[in-house]
DOSE-987785 format. One record per residue (C-alpha): residue number from 1; x, y, z; residue in three letters. Coordinates in Angstrom, 2 decimals, decimal comma. Example, Ala and Ser with C-alpha at 12.3 -4.5 7.8 and 13.67 -1.06 7.14 Angstrom:
! residues 2
- k;east;north;up;r
- 1;12,30;-4,50;7,80;ALA $
- 2;13,67;-1,06;7,14;SER $
***
This chain:
! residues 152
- k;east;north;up;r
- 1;-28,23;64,57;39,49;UNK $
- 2;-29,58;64,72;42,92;UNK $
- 3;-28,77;68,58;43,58;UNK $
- 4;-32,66;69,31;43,17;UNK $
- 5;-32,97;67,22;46,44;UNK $
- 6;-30,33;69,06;48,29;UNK $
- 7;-32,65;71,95;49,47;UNK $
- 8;-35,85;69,84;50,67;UNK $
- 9;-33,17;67,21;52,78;UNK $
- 10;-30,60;69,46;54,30;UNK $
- 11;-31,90;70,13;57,37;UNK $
- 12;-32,67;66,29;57,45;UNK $
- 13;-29,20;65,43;56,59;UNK $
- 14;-27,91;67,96;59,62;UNK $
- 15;-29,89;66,03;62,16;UNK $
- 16;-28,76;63,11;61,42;UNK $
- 17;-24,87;63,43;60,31;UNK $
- 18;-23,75;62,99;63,72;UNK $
- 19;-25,65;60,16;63,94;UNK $
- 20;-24,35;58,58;60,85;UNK $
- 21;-20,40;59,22;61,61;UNK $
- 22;-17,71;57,04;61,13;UNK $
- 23;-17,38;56,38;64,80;UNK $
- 24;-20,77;55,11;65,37;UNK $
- 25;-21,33;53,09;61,90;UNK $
- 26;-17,90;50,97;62,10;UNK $
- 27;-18,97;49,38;65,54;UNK $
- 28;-22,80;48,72;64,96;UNK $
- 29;-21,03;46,58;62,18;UNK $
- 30;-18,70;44,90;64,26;UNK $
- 31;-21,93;44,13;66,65;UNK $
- 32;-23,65;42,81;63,86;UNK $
- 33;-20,82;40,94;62,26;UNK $
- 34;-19,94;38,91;65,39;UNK $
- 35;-23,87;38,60;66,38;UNK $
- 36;-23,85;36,55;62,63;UNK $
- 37;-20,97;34,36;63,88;UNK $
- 38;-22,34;33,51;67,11;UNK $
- 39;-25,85;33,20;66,66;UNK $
- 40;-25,84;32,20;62,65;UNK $
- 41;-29,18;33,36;60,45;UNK $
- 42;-32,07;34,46;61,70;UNK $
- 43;-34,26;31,54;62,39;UNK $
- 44;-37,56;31,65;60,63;UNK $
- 45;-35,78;32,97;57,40;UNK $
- 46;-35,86;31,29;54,13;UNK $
- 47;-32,70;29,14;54,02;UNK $
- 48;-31,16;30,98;50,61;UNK $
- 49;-27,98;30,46;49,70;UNK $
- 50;-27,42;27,36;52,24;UNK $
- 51;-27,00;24,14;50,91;UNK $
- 52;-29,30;21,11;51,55;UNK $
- 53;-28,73;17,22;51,50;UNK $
- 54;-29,71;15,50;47,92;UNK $
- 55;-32,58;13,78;49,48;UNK $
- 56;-33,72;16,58;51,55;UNK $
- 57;-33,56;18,43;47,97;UNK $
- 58;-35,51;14,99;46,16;UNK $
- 59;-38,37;14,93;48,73;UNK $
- 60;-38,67;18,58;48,85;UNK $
- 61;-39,65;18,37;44,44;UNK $
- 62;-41,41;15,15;44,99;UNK $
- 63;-44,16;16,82;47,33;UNK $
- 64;-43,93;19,74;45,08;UNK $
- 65;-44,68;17,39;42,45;UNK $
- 66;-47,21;15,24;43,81;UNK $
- 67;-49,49;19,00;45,22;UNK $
- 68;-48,93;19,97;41,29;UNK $
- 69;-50,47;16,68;40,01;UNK $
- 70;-52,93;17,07;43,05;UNK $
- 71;-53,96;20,37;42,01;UNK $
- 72;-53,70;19,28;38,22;UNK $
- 73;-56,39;16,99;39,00;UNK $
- 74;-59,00;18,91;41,16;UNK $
- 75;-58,54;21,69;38,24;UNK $
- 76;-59,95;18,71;35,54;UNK $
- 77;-62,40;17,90;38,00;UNK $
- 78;-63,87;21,72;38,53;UNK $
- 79;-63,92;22,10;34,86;UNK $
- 80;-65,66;19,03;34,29;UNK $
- 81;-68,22;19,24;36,76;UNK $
- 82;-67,62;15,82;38,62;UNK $
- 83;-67,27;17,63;41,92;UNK $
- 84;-70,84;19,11;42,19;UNK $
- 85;-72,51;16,56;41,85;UNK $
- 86;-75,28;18,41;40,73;UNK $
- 87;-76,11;17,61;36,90;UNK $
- 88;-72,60;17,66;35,78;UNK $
- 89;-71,97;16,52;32,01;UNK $
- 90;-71,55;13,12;33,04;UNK $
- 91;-75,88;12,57;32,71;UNK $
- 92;-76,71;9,28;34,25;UNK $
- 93;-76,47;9,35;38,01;UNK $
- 94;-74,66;5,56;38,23;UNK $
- 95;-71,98;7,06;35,49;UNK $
- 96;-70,98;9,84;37,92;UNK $
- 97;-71,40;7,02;41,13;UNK $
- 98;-68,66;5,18;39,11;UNK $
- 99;-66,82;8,17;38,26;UNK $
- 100;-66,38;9,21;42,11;UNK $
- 101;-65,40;5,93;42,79;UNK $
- 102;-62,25;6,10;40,45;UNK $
- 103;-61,54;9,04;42,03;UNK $
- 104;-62,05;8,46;45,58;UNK $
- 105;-59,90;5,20;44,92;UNK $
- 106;-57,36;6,87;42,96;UNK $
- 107;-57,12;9,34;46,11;UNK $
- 108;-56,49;6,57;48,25;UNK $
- 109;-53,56;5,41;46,27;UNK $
- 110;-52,51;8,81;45,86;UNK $
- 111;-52,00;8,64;49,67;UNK $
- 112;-50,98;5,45;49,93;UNK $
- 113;-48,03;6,36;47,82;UNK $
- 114;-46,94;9,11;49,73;UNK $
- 115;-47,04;7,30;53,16;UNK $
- 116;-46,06;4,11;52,00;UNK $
- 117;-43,45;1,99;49,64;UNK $
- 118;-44,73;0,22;47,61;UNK $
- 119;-44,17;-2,98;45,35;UNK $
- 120;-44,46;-3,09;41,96;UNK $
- 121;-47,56;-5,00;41,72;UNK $
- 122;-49,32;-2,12;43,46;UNK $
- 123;-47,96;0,67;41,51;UNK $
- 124;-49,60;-0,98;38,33;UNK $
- 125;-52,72;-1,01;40,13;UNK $
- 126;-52,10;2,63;40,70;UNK $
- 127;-50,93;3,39;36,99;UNK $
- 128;-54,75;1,50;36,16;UNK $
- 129;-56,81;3,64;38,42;UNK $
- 130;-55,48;6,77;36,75;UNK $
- 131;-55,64;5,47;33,42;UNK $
- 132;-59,03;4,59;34,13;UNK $
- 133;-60,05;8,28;35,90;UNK $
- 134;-58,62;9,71;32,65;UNK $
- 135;-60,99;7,97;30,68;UNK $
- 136;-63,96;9,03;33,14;UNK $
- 137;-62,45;12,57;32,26;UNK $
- 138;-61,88;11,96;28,58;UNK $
- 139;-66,02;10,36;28,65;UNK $
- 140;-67,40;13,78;30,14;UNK $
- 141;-65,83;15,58;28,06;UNK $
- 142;-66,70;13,74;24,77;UNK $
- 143;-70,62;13,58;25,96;UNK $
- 144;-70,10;17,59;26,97;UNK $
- 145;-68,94;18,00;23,08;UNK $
- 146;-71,69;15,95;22,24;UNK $
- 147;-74,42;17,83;23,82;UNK $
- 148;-73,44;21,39;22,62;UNK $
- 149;-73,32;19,91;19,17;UNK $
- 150;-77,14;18,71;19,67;UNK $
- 151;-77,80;22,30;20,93;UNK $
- 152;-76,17;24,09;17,94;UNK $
***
């Protein structure tokens, strides 16, 4: 199968067979087999294959989890408009005051959950400022359906 590449790589292949004996190949292996023992992975590396402790492994898809819902959000926000600032859907200037708000407090508890425990009490406080930024985002988006209906 490879006999068409046997005239284009011989004189490649009778540079380097010396080079690639038996001789030299078994102790460059030996090198780098006892260089693994000694000095383990390569630091820097991606940890793959090595195990991790259950609550290394927890925090680890927490943050993951927490960046998703992060991102999750800012998305909503982008498509809605209530970033700019700039005559987003939302119309009334003290609408889109209150809306920011929400947000900036919902942030704030965002953080506040990541650097802190906390009681129970102020995880329903946390549970109302999202439920009340999804209705800021369910609002814009009900006026923006609104509006193109007008137009059409």
């Amino acid at each position: 199968m490879l006999e068409p590449l046997r005239g284009p790589l011989s004189p490649f292949v009778s540079l380097l067979g010396p080079v690639f004996s038996t001789q030299i190949i078994i102790p460059v292996l030996l090198v780098l087999l006892i260089q693994s023992w000694f000095f383990g992975p390569i630091r820097g590396g991606r940890n793959v294959g090595y195990r991790t402790n259950g609550s290394d492994r927890m925090a680890g898809y927490e943050a993951m989890w927490r960046a998703e819902e992060n991102d999750l959000w800012d998305w909503l926000e982008d498509r809605i408009g209530l970033e700019q600032g700039m005559g987003g859907p939302l119309g009334q200037s003290d609408v889109r005051r209150d809306s920011r708000q929400k947000i900036l407090r919902s942030r704030q508890m965002g953080k506040r959950l990541e650097t802190e425990k906390m009681g129970e009490r102020e995880v329903d406080d946390a549970i109302k400022i999202t439920e009340d930024r999804l209705e800021a985002l369910k609002e814009a988006v009900h006026k923006r359906k609104e509006k193109r209906q007008v137009k059409n």
